[in-house]
N, C-alpha and C positions, 0 to 999 in steps of 0.2 A: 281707501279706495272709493272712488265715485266716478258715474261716468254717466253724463247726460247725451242725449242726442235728442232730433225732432223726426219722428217719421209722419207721414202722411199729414203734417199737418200739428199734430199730438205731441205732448213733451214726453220724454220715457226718461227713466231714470232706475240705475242700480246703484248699489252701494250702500256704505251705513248709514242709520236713522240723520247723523249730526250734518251729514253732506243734504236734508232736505230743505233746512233755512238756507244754504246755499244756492241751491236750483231754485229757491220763492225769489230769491233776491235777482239772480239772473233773466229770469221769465220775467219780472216788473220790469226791469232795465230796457230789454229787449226782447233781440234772436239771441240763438243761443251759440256759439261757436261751433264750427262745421267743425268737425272730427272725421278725415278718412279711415273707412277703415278697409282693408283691403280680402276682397269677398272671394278675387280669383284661385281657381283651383291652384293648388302647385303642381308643379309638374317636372320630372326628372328629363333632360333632355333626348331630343331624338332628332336622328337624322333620316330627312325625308328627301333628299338630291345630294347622291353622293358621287364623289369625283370619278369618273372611269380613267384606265387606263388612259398614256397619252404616249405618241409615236411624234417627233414631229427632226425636221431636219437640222444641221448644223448655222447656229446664226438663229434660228425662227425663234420666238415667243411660244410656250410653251400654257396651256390656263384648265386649271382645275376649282372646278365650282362645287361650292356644300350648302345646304341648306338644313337649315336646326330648328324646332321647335322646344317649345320647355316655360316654365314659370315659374320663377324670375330669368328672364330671358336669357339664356347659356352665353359664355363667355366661349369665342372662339378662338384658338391658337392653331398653326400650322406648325408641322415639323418637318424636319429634311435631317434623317436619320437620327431620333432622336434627339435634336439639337432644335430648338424654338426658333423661327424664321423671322426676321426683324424686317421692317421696311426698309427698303435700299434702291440703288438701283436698278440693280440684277431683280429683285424681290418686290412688288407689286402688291400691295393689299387691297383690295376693296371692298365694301358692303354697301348693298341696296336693297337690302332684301335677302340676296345672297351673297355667300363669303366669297370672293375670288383671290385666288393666286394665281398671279403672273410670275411666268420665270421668264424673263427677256435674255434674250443673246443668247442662247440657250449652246453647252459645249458638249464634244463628243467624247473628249479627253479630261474633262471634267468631271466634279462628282454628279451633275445633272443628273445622270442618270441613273437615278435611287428610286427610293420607297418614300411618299411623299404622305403623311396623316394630316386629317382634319381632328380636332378635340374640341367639344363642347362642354362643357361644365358649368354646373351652376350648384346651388346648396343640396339640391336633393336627387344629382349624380354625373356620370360621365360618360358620353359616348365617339366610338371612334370609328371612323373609317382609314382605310389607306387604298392607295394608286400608285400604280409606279412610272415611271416616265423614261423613255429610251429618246436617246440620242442620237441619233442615225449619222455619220459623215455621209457627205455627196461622192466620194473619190472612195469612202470603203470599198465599191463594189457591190454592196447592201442595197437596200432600199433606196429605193428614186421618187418617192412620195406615191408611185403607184404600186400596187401590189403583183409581187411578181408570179408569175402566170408558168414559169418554164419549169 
């Protein structure tokens, strides 16, 4: 086991006695080889914007936004009952920052209208929110996108 690095400037060195004719030999030659080492806290993931409820009409685009924190950055998955949500048509993934899911064409008669999870996960754990999403038909009789008042 041997392991050199340069700080400030300075050679450092651990490891046993026979890895020091090795670090004389490298210090003549040169610089030493940068060796990252990674200093960042870990961290279990968290959700800091999570998706609210969504109401939207028969036909419309449906979008539910997550935001995660964590180190090494959380892995995020969508589900739609249990079921992992792939990229498709109807299914919309994007990330800028934040995770979004689009549900396009969105049906009344469909399972649209479910319980929708965000999952983050990374090595040091798991966090989940869920949203649900209604479907409203124009001809139910239901909702008209304004809130009814009678």
């Amino acid at each position: 086991f041997c392991i050199a690095a340069q700080l400030r400037g300075r050679k450092c060195f651990v490891g046993f006695p026979q890895c020091y004719l090795e670090l004389e030999r490298i210090a003549h030659e040169g610089t030493l080889p940068a060796v990252a080492i990674d200093q960042k806290e870990k961290q279990k993931p968290e959700l800091v914007l999570v998706p609210e409820p969504a109401r939207v009409l028969e036909g419309e685009t449906a979008r539910f936004r997550c935001r995660v924190t964590g180190y090494p950055l959380p892995k995020v998955n969508w589900y739609l009952n249990s079921q992992l949500i792939r990229k498709s048509k109807r299914f919309r993934l994007r990330y800028d920052g934040i995770h979004y899911l689009d549900i396009v064409d969105c049906k009344s008669y469909d399972t649209d209208s479910a319980v929708y999870t965000c999952e983050a996960k990374n090595d040091y754990g798991v966090a989940t929110t869920s949203a649900s999403l209604s479907v409203e038909s124009e001809f139910s009789g239901g909702w008209s996108g304004e809130e009814n008042t009678s």
